[in-house]
C-alpha positions as CSV (number, residue, x, y, z in Angstrom):
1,X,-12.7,9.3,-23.9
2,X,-13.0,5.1,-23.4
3,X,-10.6,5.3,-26.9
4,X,-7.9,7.8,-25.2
5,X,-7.8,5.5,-22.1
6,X,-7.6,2.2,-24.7
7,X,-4.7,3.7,-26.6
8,X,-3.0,5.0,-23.4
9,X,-3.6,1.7,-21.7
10,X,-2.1,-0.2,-24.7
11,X,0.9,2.7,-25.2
12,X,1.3,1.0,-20.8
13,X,1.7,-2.1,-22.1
14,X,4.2,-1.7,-24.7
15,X,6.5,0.2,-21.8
16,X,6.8,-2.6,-19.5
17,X,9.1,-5.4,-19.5
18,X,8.4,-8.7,-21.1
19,X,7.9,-12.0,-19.4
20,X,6.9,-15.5,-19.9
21,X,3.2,-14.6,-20.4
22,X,2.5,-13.5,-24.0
23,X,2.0,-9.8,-23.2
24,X,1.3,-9.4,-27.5
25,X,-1.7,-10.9,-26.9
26,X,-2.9,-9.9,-23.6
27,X,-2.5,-6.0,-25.2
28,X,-5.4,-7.4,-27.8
29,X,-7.6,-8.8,-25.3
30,X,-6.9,-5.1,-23.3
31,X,-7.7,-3.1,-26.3
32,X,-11.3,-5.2,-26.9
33,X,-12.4,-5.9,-23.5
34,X,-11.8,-2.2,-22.6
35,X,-14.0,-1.5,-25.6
36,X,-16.8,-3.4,-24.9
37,X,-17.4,-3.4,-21.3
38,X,-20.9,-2.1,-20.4
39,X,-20.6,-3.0,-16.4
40,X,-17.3,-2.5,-14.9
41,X,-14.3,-0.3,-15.4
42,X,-10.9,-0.5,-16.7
43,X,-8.5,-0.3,-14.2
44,X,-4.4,-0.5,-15.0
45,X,-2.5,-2.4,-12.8
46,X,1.3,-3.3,-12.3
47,X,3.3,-6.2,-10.8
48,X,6.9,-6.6,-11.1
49,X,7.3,-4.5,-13.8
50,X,4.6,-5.9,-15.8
51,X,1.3,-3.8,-16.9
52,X,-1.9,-5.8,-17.0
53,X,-6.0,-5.5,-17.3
54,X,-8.2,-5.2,-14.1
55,X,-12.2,-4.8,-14.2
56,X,-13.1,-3.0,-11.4
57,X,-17.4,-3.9,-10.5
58,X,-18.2,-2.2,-7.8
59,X,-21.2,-3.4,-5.3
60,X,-24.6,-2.5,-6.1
61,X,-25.4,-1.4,-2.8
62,X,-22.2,0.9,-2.6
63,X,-19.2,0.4,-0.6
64,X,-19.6,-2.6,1.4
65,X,-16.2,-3.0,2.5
66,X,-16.0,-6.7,0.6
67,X,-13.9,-7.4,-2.5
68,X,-13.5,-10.5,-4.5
69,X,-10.8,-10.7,-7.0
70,X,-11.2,-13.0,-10.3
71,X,-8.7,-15.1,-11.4
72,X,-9.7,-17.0,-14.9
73,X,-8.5,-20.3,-16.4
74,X,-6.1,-20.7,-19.4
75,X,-5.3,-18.0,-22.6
76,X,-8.6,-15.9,-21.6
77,X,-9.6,-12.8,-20.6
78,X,-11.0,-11.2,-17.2
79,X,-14.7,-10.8,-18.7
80,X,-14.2,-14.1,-20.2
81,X,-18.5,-15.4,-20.6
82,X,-17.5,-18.8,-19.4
83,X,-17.7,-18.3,-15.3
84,X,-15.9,-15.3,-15.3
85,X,-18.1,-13.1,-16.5
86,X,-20.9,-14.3,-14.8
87,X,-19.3,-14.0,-11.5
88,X,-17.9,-10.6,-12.5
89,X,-21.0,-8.9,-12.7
90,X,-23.2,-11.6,-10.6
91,X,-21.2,-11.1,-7.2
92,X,-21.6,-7.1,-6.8
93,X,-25.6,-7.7,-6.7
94,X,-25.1,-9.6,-4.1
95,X,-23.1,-7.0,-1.9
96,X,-19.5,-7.9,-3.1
97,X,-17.6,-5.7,-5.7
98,X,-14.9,-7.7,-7.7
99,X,-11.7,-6.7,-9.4
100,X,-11.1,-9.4,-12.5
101,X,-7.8,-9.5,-13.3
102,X,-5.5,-10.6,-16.4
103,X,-3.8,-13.9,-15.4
104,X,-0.3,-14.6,-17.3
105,X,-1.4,-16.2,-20.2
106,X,0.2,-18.1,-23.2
107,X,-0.7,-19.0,-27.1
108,X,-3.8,-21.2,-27.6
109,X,-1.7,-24.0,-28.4
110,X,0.7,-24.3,-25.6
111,X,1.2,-27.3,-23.7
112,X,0.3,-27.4,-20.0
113,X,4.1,-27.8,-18.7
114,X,4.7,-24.8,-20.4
115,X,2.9,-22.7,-17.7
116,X,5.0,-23.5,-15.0
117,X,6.7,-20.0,-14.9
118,X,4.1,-18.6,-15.3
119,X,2.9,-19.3,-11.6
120,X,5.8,-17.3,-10.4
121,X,4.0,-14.3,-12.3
122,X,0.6,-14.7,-11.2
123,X,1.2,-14.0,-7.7
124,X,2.7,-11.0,-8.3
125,X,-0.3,-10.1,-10.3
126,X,-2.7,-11.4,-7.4
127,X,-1.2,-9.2,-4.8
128,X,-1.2,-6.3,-7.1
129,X,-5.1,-6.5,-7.2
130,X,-5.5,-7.5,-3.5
131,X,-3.6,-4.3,-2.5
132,X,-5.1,-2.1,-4.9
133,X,-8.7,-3.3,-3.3
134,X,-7.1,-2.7,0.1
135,X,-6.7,0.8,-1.3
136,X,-9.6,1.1,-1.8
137,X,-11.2,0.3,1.5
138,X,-11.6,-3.3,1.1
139,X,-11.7,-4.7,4.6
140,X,-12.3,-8.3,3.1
141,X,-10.5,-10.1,0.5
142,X,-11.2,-13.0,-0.9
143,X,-10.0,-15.0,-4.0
144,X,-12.5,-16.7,-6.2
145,X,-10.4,-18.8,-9.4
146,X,-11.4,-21.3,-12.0
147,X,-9.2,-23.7,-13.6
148,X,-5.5,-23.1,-14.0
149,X,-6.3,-19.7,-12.4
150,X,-7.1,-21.6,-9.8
151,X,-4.4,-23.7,-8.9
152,X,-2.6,-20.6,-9.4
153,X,-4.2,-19.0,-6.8
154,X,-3.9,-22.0,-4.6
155,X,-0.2,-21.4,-4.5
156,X,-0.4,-18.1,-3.9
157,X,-2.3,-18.2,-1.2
158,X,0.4,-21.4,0.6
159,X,2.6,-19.0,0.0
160,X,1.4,-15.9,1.4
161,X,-1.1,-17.0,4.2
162,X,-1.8,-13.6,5.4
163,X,-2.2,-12.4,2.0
164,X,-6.7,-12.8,1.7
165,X,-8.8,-13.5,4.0
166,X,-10.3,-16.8,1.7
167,X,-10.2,-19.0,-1.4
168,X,-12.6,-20.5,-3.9
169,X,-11.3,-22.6,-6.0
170,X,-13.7,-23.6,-9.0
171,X,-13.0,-26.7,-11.0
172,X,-9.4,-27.4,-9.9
173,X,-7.8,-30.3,-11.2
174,X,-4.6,-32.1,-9.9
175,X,-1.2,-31.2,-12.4
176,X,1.2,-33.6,-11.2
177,X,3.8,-31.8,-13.4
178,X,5.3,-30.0,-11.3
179,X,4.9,-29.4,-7.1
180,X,4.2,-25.6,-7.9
181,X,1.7,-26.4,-9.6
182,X,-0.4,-29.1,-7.8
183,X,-3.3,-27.5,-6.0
184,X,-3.2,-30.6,-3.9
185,X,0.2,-29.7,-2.3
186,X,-0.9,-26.3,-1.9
187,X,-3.9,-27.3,0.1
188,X,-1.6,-29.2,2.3
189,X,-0.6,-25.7,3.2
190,X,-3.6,-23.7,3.3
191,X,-5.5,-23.2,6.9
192,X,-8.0,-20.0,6.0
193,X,-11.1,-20.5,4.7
194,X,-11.5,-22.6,1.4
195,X,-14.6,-24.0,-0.8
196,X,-14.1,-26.6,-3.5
197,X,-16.6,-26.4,-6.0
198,X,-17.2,-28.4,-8.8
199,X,-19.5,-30.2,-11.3
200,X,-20.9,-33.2,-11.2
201,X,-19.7,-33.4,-15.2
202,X,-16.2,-31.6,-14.3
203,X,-13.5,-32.4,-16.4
204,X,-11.7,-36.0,-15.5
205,X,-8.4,-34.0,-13.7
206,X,-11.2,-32.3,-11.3
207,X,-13.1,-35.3,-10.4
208,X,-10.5,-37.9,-9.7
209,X,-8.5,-35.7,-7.4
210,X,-11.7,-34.4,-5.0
211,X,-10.4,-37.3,-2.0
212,X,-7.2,-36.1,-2.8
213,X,-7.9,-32.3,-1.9
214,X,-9.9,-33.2,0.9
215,X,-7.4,-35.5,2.4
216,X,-4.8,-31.8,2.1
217,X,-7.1,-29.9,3.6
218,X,-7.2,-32.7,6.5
219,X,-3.6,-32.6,6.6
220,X,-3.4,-28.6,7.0
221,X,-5.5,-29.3,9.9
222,X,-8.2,-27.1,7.9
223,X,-11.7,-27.3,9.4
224,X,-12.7,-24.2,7.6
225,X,-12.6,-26.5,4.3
226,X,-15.8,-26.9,2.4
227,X,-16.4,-29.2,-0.8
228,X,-19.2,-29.0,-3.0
229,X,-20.3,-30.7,-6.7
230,X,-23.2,-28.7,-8.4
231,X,-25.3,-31.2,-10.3
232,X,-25.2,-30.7,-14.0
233,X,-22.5,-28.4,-14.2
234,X,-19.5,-29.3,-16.4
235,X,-16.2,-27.1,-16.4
236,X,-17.4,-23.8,-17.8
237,X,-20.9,-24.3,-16.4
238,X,-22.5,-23.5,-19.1
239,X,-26.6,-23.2,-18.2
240,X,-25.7,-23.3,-14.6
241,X,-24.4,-19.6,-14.5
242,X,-26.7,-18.5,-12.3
243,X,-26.3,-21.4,-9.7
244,X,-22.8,-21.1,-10.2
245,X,-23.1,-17.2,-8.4
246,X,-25.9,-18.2,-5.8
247,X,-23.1,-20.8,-4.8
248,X,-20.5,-18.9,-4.7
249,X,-22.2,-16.1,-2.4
250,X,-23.6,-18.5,-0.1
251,X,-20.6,-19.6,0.9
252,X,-18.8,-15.7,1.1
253,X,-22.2,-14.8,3.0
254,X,-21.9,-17.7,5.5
255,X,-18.1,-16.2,6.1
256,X,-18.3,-13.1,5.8
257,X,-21.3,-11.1,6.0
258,X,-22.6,-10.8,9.8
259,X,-26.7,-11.7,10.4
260,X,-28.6,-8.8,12.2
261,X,-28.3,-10.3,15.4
262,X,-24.1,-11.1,15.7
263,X,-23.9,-7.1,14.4
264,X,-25.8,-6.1,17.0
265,X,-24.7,-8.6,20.4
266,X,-22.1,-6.8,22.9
């Protein structure tokens, strides 16, 4: 059956119109992923004329009525091991289904400027997955991103304030290449509820720009702005998976999960 779905799924992909992501190989990383997940399932999903690869998690307690969608770094996968994964399948333990999605991605070898139109396809692809989890009786949405997934969900978000209900952004860096895709200038823009995590051995881009995405969130006037370096992490926090997911759901649990008592006042 998972092969019928695989070939149908790929059979999708060739149907849709090309863009600047390289759809060639985001139909090989469809075709394995959707092979070899054991947690999760496949989900298709369409923006703007585009097909591409969701991973549906749902919580482990059952329908809790709070969503997360994935957003990974450059030329991966949404059950990529490096954060993604962990997160993936870490989150829905915790209470929180999530719905990893396939960001527009390029050849291994591309430079970074090269990305730039790809931002104007990944919010396109972000709103695709936040209303498919509204669909699906999502009451809260919230975007967690690593890397260049991340500043592209920065933008997205500066652009479509109403369009989740919060943002993590892990390991951004500053790219200076272009406004669109500065995650500084985004958070100049951004007012709901942000955390800035990092590591304490982040790559150079991340660490020398933490003032600088403070000082945005300042100028938004955004007190709901949180920054925090995990000791001993580098940029694919590699050993520090699970404190990587006890950090992240601290933070959606002090936002978004009502104690006992607030449920129950008048």
């Amino acid at each position: 059956m998972k092969k019928n779905w695989i070939y149908l799924f790929v059979l999708f992909f060739w149907q849709v119109s090309a863009g600047a992501s390289d759809l060639a190989k985001e139909k090989r990383w469809s075709e394995q992923v959707s092979d070899s997940l054991i947690d999760g399932e496949p989900v298709e999903l369409k923006a703007a004329d585009t097909g591409f690869l969701g991973i549906y998690t749902e919580a482990q307690q059952g329908d809790s009525g709070r969503a997360v969608i994935l957003a990974h770094g450059v030329g991966v996968h949404p059950d990529w091991p490096d954060v993604v994964h962990p997160l993936r399948v870490g989150l829905p333990e915790h209470g929180w289904s999530t719905l990893s999605i396939q960001m527009p991605i390029l050849e291994n070898d591309a430079e970074l400027k090269s990305y730039l139109p790809l931002f104007d396809e990944a919010g396109p692809r972000l709103a695709a997955a936040a209303d498919y989890l509204r669909k699906n009786g999502a009451d809260t949405v919230v975007i967690v991103a690593h890397s260049l997934g991340a500043a592209m969900a920065a933008r997205y978000v500066a652009d479509n304030p109403k369009a989740v209900d919060g943002l993590v952004l892990v390991s951004v860096g500053r790219i200076e290449i272009d406004p669109k895709m500065d995650a500084v200038a985004a958070l100049e823009k951004i007012k709901l509820p942000v955390f800035d995590l990092y590591g304490s051995r982040d790559l150079e881009s991340v660490l020398s720009s933490v003032n600088a995405r403070a000082g945005a969130a300042r100028k938004a006037g955004n007190d709901d702005f949180r920054q925090f370096a995990m000791e001993g992490a580098g940029h694919f926090y590699r050993g520090t998976e699970d404190a990587l997911v006890r950090r992240v759901y601290g933070w959606l649990k002090s936002h978004f999960e009502k104690t006992d008592n607030e449920s129950t006042a008048p």
